[in-house]
N, C-alpha and C positions, 0 to 999 in steps of 0.2 A: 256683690252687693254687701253693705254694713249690716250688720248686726246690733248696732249702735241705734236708738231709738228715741226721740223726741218727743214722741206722742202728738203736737201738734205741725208737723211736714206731711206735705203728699204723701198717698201711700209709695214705699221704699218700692217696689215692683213697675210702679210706672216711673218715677222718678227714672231709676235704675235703664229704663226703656227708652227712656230721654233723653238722656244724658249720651246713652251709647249713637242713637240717632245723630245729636248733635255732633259728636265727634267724628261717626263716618261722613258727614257734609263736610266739617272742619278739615279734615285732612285730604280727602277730595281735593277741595278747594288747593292746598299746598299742594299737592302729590302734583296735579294739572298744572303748576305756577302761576295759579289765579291768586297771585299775589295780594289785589287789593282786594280781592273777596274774602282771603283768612283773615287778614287785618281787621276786616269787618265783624268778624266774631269776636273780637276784642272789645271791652267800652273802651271808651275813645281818651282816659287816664290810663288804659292798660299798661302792663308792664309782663316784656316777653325775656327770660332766659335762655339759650337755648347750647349755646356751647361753648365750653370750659376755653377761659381767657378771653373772651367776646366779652364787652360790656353790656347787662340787659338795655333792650330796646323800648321805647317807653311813645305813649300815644299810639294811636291806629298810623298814622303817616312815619314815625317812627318806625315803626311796626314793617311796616312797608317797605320803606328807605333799606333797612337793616340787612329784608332778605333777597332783595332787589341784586344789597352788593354781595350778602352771603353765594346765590345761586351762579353771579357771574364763574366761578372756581369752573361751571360744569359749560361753560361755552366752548365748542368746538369738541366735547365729547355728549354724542346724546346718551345719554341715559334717562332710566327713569325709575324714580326713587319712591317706594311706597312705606306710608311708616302706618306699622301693625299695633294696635293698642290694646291691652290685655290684663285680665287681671285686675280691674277695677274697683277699686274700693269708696265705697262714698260714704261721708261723715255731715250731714245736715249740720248744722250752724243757727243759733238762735235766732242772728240776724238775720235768717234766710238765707245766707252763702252757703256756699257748698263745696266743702274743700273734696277734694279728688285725687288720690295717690293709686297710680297706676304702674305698668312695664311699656314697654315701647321697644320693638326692634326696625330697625331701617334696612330693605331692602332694597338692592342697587342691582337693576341689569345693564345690560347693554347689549346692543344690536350684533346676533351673531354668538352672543354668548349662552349658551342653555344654562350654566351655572351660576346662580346670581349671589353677588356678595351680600351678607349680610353683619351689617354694623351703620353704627354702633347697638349695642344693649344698653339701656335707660329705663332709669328710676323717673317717672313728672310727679311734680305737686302743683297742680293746680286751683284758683278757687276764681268757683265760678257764681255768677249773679245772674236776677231777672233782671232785664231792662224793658219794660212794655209786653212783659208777661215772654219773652225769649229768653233761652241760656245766654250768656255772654264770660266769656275770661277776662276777672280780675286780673288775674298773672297768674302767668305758668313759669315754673322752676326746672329744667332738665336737667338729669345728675347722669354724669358717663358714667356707667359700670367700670370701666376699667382706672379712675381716677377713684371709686369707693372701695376696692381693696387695697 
């Protein structure tokens, strides 16, 4: 949680309860390959970056399209890929946004294997909006660890 105080934002502990809410649905959603449903937690100008040399993705159908072709890479290997988010830190925004810098690590099994890999390790910057009183992502920023040392 921020320590960062605006005096007039929701209180920082529900906020904080929300936001994390929002994000286990969010990543649910991708973890599953319910493709059009994470796109959905984007507004529909969003703007998604996600991995070094990829151009960001931009609109919900964008959005979409983007990881449609990103997941094809894992056709004909099941796996299943879980991303852990941690570490959050939230900064309220005068306009009501809500920028969001967190950790992220990507957990990758596969069938038969007890040890699962994990990578990458990731810096997000996200800022997030109410739309009709829901969270929603302006745009998120993915930074690889191994590309920031």
């Amino acid at each position: 949680m921020t320590s960062r105080r605006s005096g007039s934002e929701p209180d920082e502990r529900l906020l904080y309860v929300e936001v994390q809410q929002f994000y286990a649905r969010q990543m649910q959603s991708l973890d599953a390959r319910k493709l059009e449903e994470y796109a959905e937690t984007f507004t529909e100008d969003g703007e998604f970056s996600h991995t070094p040399g990829r151009e960001p993705s931009r609109t919900r159908a964008g959005i979409t399209a983007d990881l449609h072709d990103f997941h094809k890479r894992y056709e004909g290997d099941p796996v299943q890929r879980r991303h852990w988010f941690n570490m959050i830190d939230l900064d309220p925004q005068g306009d009501g946004s809500v920028h969001a810098t967190f950790y992220v690590l990507v957990v990758t099994t596969r069938p038969g294997v007890r040890e699962p890999e994990v990578a990458p390790s990731c810096l997000v910057h996200d800022v997030l909006v109410r739309e009709n009183g829901e969270l929603r992502n302006r745009s998120r920023r993915v930074e690889h660890d191994q590309f920031l040392i």
